[in-house]
N, C-alpha and C positions, 0 to 999 in steps of 0.2 A: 527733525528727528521723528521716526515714523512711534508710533505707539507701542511696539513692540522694543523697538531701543529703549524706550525709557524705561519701561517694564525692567529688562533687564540691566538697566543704570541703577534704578531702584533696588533689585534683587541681590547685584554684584557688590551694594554699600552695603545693606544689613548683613550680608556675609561678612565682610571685609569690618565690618565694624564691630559685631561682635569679638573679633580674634584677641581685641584690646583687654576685654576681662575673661577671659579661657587664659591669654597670655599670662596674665595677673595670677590666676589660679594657679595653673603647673609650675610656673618658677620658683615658686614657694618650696619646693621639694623637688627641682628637677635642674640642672645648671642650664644654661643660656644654651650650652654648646650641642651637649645630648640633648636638650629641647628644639630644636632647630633640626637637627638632624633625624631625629625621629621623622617630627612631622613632613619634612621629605620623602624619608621613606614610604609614610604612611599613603602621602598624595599621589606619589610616583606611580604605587602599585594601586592603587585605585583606577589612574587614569591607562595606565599599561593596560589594564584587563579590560577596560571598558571599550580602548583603541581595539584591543586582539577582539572583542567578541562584536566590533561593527565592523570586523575588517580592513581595517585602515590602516597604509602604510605610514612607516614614519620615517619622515625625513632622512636620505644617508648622505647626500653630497654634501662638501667637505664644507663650503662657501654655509651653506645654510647652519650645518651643525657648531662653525663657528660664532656664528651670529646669537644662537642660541647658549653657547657656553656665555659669551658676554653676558646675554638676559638673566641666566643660573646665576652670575655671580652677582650684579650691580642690582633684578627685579627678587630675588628670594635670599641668597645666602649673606649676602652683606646687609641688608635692610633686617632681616629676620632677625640679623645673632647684634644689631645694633637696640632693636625693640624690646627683644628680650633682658638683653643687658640692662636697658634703661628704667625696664619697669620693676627690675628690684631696687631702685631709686625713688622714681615715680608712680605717680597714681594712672592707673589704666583712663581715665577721664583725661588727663594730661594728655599721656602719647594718642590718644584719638584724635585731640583736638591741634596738637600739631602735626598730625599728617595729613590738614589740610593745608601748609606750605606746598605741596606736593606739586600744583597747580604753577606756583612761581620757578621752581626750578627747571618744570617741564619746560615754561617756557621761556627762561632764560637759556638753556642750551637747545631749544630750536632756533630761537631769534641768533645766537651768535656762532653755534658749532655748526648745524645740522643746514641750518639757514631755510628755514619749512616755514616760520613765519615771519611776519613784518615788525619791524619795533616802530609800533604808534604811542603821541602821547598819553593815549588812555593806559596802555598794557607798562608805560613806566611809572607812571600815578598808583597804578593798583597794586604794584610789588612792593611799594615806598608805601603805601598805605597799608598792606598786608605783611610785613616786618616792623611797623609801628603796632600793629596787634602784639603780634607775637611777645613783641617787650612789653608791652603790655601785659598781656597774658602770666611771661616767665615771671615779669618784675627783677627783684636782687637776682634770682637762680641766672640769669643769663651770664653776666658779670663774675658772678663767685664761682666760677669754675675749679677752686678748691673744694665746694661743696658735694654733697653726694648729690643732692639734686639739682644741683649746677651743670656736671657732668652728666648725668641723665637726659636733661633738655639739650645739651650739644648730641649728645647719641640720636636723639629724636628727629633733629634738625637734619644731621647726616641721614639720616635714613631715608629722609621725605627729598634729601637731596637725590638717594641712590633710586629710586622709583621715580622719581621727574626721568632721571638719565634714561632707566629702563624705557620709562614711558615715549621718549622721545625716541628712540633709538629702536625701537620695536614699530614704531611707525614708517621710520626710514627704511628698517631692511630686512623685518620678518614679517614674510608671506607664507601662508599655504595653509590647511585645514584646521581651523582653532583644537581640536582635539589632538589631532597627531601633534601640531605644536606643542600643547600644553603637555602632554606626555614626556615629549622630550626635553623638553625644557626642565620640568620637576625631576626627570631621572637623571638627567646630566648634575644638575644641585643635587639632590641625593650622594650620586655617584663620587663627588669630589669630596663633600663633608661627611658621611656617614666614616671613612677611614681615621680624619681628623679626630673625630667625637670619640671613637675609641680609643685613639691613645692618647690623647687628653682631655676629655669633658668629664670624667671623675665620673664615672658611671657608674662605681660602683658605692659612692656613696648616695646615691638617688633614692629617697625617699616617696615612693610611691602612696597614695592613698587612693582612696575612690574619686575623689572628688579631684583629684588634679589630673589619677591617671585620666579620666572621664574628659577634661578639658583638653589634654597630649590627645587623645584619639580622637577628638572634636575638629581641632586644630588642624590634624594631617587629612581626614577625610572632606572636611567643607570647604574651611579656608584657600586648604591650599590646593586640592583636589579640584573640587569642581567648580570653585569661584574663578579658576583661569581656562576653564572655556567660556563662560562669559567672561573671560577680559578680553581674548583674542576673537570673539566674536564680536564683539563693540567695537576694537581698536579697528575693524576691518570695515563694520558698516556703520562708522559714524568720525571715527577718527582720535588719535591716540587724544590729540588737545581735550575733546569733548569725553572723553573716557574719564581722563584724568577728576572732571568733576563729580564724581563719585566723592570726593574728597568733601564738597558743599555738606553729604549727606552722612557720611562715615563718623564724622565729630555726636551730630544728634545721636545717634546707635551708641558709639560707641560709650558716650556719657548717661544714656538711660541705662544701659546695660552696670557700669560700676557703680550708681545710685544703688537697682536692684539687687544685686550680687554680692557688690562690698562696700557698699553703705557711704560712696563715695559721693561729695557734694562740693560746687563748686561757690565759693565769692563772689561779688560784685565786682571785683578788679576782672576777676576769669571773665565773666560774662561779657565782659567790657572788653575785651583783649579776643574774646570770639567774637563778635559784631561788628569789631575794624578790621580782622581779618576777613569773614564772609562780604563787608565792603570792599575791601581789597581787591577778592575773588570775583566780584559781581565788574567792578572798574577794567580791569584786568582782561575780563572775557569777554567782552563787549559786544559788538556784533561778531558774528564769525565771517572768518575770510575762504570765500568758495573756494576759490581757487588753491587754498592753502590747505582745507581738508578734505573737496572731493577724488583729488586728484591720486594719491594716496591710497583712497578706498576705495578708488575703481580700481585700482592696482591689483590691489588686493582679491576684492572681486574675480578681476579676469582669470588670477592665477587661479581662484579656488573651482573656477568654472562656471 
């Protein structure tokens, strides 16, 4: 990994980790639904203007634009209205720290759909060891799915499930300019859910303030804006697998940030339950397989030029 990948592996967690307490904030006065779709919007036309004023086209053939609706629905609209959902449940520290599952499902549906890598017995020790975190971590919540924060942590779990998919799936068969990508990708999610959110995300009971409006517009311009040209600029020169561990760094951010912000503090059992997961994560990813990630990124490469 050249130094500038890591730079931007670094850059793409503290973004991405931050969203956990912004999420926390705007939910408080904003529904899941119209929260989601805003921030869409918000990311959309960021990256729209930014493609229109470096001149770049965007993607029209039908093959690609498909491939792209998938990413809209499985990398932003389903994971987004699942986090949101979960964090009027749970604590923003929580859903940070289980979206470092994120890594196991990526590659559980390379190893068995996608077929991109190998199932060695390191990478099934470190799923088994990184789902022993997690119950760890939830404790009773996992179990009492009658609970509010029972159902929370299954929302969480799905969503780290929906971003492995993306992750995988954006490796196999989305190529071409991270920016024009990311463009179209955020306005196709936009495009599908902004209609949705109107005729039922209760918009008009949306309690706005400074402090949450401030988080919604934080939200659509960073997170979802410009944090996915650095994804599809990584997924292309290093490879989705090694993308994915942003996840390693996403949990740190995202738990210093709901200490600062909202006063949130984790246990000894939590601690414990992150430490057998980042083993897990560590078992898991073990050495990298050449042939499994360069091949992919020179792909990638070639098309971009």
């Amino acid at each position: 990994m050249r130094t500038t990948h890591l730079v931007q592996l670094l850059l793409l967690a503290a973004i991405w980790g931050s969203s956990y307490a912004l999420i926390k904030i705007a939910v408080a006065g904003i529904s899941p639904l119209t929260l989601v779709a805003g921030r869409l919007v918000l990311g959309a036309a960021l990256l729209l203007v930014t493609a229109r004023m470096m001149g770049l086209r965007l993607p029209r053939e039908r093959t690609q634009l498909l491939h792209l609706t998938v990413m809209a629905v499985t990398g932003n609209i389903l994971p987004f209205l699942l986090i949101a959902w979960a964090e009027e449940r749970v604590t923003s520290s929580l859903a940070s720290i289980l979206n470092a599952t994120t890594p196991f499902f990526t590659l559980l549906l390379a190893v068995s759909v996608l077929r991109t890598e190998r199932l060695t017995l390191g990478k099934v020790v470190g799923i088994v060891v990184g789902f022993t975190g997690v119950a760890i971590l939830t404790g009773a919540d996992l179990t009492n799915l009658g609970s509010a924060s029972g159902q929370g942590v299954l929302a969480l779990l799905a969503s780290s499930a929906c971003y492995g998919v993306g992750f995988a799936y954006a490796r196999r068969y989305v190529r071409g300019e991270p920016l024009a990508i990311s463009a179209t990708q955020i306005s196709i999610a936009a495009i599908l859910l902004a209609p949705v959110a109107l005729l039922f995300g209760d918009v008009a009971s949306t309690n706005l303030t400074p402090a949450n409006a401030a988080a919604w517009i934080t939200l659509g311009l960073i997170p979802t804006g410009v944090a996915y040209i650095l994804y599809y600029r990584l997924i292309a020169g290093i490879g989705a697998t090694r993308t994915s561990y942003t996840t390693y760094i996403i949990p740190i951010v995202g738990v210093a940030w709901g200490w600062l912000l909202l006063d949130e503090a984790l246990g000894l059992d939590a601690l414990l339950g992150v430490a057998v997961i980042f083993l897990g994560l560590a078992i898991a990813s073990g050495r990298p397989q050449p042939a499994a990630e360069s091949a992919p990124a020179a792909r990638a490469r070639e098309t971009q030029g």
